[in-house]
N, C-alpha and C positions, 0 to 999 in steps of 0.2 A: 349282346352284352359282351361287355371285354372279358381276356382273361382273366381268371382270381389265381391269386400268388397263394402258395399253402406251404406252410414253414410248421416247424416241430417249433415251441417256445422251450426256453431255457434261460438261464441267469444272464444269458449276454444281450439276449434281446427280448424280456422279460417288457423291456419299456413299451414295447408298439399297443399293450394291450392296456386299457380303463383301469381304472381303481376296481371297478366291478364289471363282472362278464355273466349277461345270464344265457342259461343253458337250461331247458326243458322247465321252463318258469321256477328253475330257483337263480339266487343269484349266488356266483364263486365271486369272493373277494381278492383281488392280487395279489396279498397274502398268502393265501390260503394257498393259490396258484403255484405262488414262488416256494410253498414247503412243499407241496408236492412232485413239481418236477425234478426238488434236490437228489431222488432217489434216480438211478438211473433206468429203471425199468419203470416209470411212471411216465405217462405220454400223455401231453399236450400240443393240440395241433389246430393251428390256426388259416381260416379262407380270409383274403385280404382283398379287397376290391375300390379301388383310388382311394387308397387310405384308410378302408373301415372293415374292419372285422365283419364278415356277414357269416362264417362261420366257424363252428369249434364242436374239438373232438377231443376225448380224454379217455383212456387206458393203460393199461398195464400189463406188463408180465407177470404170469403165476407161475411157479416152481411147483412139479405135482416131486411129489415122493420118489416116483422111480428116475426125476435125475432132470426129465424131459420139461422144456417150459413152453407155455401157452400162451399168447397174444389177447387177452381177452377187452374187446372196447366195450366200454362201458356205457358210454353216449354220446350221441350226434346230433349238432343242431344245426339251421341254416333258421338265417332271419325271415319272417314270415313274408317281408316285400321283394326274397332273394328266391325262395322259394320257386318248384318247377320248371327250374334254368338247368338240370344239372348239376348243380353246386355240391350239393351232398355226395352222388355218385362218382365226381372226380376226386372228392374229400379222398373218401373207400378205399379209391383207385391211389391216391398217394401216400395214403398212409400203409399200405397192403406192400406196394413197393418200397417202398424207406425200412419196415421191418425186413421183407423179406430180405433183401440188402444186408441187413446187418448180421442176419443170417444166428441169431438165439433162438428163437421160438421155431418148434416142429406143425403148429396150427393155429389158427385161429378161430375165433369166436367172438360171435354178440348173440343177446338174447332180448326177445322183440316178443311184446303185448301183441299176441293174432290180432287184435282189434286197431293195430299200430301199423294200416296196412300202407301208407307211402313209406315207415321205413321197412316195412317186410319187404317191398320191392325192389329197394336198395340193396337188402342186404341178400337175399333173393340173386343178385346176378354176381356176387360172390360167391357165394356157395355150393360146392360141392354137392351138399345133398343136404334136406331139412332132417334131424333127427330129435327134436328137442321137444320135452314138454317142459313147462316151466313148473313151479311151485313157490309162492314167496309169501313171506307176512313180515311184518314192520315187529321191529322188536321195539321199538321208542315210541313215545307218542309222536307224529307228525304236528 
């Protein structure tokens, strides 16, 4: 497989991507896209492979209280025919260095369903150490 090219999206080259991008079976409208990255501490980040999006990654910095900010990703996709190439792990690997780089954030994080185990092993060769349990409920109806 060739290289895939992986760029942060922003207003300048907001064009490479669809009217619609789905991501973990919903779909983000390029709208939606474009008001999100307005903020500076919101990250979109796209895998490019001869011309086609095969993957995408979206998070953010959090501000806790005592001053310090967080890198927190919030999700990863690789297209399912892109899949066990790779793709996700050098995702990880370029987005981990492009933050660190910018040098805001003192950590990072993602939080992954234990039953989510291709990406627990992604995120698994980042990690320092597991300490998380999770807890969540949907406040909307789905």
């Amino acid at each position: 497989m060739k290289d895939v090219e992986f760029i942060r999206l922003s207003k300048e080259n907001i064009n490479i991507i669809s009217n619609v991008v789905r991501i973990d079976n919903e779909e983000l409208s390029k709208q939606d896209i474009e008001k999100f990255i307005i903020d500076d501490d919101n990250y979109c980040f796209v895998g490019i492979l001869e011309d086609k999006i095969v993957a995408f990654l979206y998070s953010y910095g959090m501000l806790r209280p005592d001053g310090k900010s967080m890198f927190y990703i919030h999700s990863i996709d690789v297209l399912q025919d892109y899949q066990n190439n790779g793709i996700g792990t050098k995702l990880m690997e370029y987005v981990l260095n492009y933050v660190k780089n910018e040098n805001k954030y003192y950590k990072f994080f993602v939080l992954a369903e234990n039953d989510n185990i291709r990406a627990c092993k992604v995120y698994q060769k980042f990690a320092n150490k597991e300490e998380q349990v999770i807890f969540s409920r949907y406040l909307k109806g789905v």
